[in-house]
N, C-alpha and C positions, 0 to 999 in steps of 0.2 A: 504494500500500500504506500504510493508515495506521501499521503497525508502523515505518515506513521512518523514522528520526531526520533524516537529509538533505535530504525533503522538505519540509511545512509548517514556516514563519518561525516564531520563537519568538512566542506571544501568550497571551492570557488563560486559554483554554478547554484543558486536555490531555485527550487521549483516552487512557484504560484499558480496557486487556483482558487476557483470560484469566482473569477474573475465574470463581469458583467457581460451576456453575449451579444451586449450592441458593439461592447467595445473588441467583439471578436471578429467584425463583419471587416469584407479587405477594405475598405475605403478608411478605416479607422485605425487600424493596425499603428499606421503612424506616430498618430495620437497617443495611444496607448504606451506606445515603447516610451514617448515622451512623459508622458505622467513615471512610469516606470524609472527613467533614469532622473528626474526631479528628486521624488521619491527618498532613491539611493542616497542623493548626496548627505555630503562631501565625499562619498565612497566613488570610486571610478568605475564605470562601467564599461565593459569593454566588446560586450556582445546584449543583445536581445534575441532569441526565439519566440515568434509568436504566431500560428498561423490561424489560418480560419476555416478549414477543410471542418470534414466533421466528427472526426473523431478527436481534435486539437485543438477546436474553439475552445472558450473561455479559460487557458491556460496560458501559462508564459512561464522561460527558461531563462532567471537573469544572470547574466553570468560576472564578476566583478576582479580585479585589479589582484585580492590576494585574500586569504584567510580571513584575516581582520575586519575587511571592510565585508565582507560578506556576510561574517557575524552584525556587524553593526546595521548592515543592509536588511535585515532579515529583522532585526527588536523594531526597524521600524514600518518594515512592511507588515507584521504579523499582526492580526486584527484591525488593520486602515481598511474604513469604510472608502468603497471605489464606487461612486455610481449607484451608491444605494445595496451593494455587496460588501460583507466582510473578507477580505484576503486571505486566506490559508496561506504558508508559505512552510517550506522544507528546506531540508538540504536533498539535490538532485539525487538520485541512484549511480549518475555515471558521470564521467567529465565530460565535459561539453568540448564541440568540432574545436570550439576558438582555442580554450588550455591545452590542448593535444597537437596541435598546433603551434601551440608557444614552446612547448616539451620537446615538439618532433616526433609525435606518436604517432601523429594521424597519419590512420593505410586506406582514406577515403573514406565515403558515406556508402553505405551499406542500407538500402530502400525495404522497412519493415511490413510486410506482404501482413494486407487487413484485411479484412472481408468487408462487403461492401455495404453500405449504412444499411437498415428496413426499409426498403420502398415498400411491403405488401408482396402480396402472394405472388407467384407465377405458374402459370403450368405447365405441368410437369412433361417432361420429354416421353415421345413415347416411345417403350425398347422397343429392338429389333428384332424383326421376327427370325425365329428359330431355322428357320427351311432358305435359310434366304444365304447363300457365299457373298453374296457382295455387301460393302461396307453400307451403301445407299440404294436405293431403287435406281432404275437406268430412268435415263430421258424418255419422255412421250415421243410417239414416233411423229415425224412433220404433219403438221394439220389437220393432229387428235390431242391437242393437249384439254386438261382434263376441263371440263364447266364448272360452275361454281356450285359448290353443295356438294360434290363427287360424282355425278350423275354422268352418264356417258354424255357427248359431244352429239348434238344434232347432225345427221348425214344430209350432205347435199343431195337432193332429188328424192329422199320419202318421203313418205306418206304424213300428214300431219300428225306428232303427234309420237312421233319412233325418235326416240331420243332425247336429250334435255331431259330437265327438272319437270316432274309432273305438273299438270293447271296446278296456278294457283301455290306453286313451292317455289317461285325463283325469288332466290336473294332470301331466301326468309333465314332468320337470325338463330345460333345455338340455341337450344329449350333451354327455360328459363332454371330448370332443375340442373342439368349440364353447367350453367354456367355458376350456381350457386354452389356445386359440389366443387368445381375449380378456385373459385373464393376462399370457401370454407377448408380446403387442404392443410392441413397442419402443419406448422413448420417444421425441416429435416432437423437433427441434432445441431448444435452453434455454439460456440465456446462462450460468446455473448448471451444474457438474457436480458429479456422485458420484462418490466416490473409495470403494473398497474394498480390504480387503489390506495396509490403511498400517498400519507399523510400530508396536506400542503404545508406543514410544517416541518417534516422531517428533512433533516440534510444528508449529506452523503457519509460523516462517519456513522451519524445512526443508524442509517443502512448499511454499509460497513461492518456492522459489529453485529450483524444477524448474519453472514454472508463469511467471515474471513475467517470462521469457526471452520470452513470446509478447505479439504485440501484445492490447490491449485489459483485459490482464489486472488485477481489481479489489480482491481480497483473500481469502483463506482463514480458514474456519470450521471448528475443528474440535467433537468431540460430545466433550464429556470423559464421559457418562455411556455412550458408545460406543465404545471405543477400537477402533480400524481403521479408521473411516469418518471423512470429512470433507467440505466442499462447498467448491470454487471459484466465483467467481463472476469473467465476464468483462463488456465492456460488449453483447455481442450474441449470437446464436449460431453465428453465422461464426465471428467469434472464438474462443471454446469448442470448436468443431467441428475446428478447425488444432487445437489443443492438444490433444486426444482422442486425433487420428490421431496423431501426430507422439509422444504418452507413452506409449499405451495399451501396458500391460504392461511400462514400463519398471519395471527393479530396485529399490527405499529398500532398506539393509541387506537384500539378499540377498530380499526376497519384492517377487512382480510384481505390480505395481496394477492393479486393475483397475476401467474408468474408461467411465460412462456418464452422458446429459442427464439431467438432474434432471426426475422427473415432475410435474406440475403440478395 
């Protein structure tokens, strides 16, 4: 848990969150860093991380001149109201691109492969059939390709009536039960979960500390422009999956959460 004070040694880089998420939006970025190194002083700041993609909004990586002002940088970011937010602030897990650079460590930036935010369901591919050697179906042969609905292709010079969608079916839309069972599909396993139901007062260590009793557990995100939702993330979907069964519906102040894989 980066929120965790006990973990990461004291170093150059502190990690901030709970940061405001207008102040995370790109046009503001700038802003932000600038409140950020005001903040700091008289500590020097030598780097800012802060982006606004979405699993990195409302946080920032400050990173500072040397030990000392880092400390001092941190008593006074820790609990500064920002935009109507209180600040959390840590010492980072890792050294940041700028120190490893000033060392001579840095062997590049190395791109941390995420799964892609919840848009909602999708449907599902359909497998391939058993009888079939080839990887796809082959091409329609020239000027038979298929009509719409599946329906064979009208033949030039029949009879009205041989071929095409029957009266009264063309263009007509998936049944309405068809499209609701494609909605309704449950999400596959996700190292991430959805939380629903969560208290509009609860923050992210109260959730936190229902959640980091399970193994693999990595840190909580809440939506401040969503109050009752928030995402866990663990390191795999086993992981996730323990902590699903074992909370699902458990009480925060009196309402029961309700807790499913983040769709992908």
């Amino acid at each position: 848990d980066v929120m965790d004070q006990d973990g990461p040694p004291p170093n150059q880089t502190l990690y901030v969150g709970n940061i405001h998420e207008s102040l995370s939006k790109r046009h503001r970025l700038h802003e932000l860093k600038e409140k950020l190194t005001n903040l700091c002083k008289p500590g020097e700041v030598i780097d800012i991380v802060a982006l606004s993609n979405f699993y990195d909004k409302g946080q920032a990586f400050v990173v500072l001149k040397n030990l000392e002002q880092a400390a001092a940088a941190m008593a006074k970011l820790q609990g500064h109201e920002l935009e109507g937010q209180v600040l959390k602030v840590a010492y980072a897990k890792s050294k940041s691109h700028a120190v490893q650079k000033a060392e001579g460590t840095y062997s590049g930036h190395k791109r941390k492969e995420r799964p892609k935010p919840p848009t909602g369901a999708k449907k599902a591919k359909a497998p391939a059939r058993e009888d079939s050697d080839d990887d796809e179906a082959p091409p329609p042969a020239p000027g038979f390709a298929p009509a719409p609905g599946g329906y064979p292709p009208p033949q030039p010079g029949a009879p009205q009536g041989y071929g095409g969608p029957p009266p009264g079916h063309a263009g007509m839309p998936q049944p309405p039960q068809q499209q609701q069972a494609v909605a309704q599909a449950p999400p596959l396993p996700h190292p991430i979960l959805f939380l629903e139901n969560v208290p509009h007062s609860a923050d992210s260590d109260s959730v936190a500390e229902l959640f980091r009793q399970y193994m693999g557990f990595k840190e909580v995100r809440m939506i401040p422009s969503r109050p009752g939702l928030s995402f866990v993330e663990f390191e795999n979907e086993m992981q996730s999956g323990v902590a699903m069964q074992r909370l699902q519906g458990v009480e925060m102040q009196g309402q029961a959460i309700k807790i499913t894989f983040s769709r992908s």
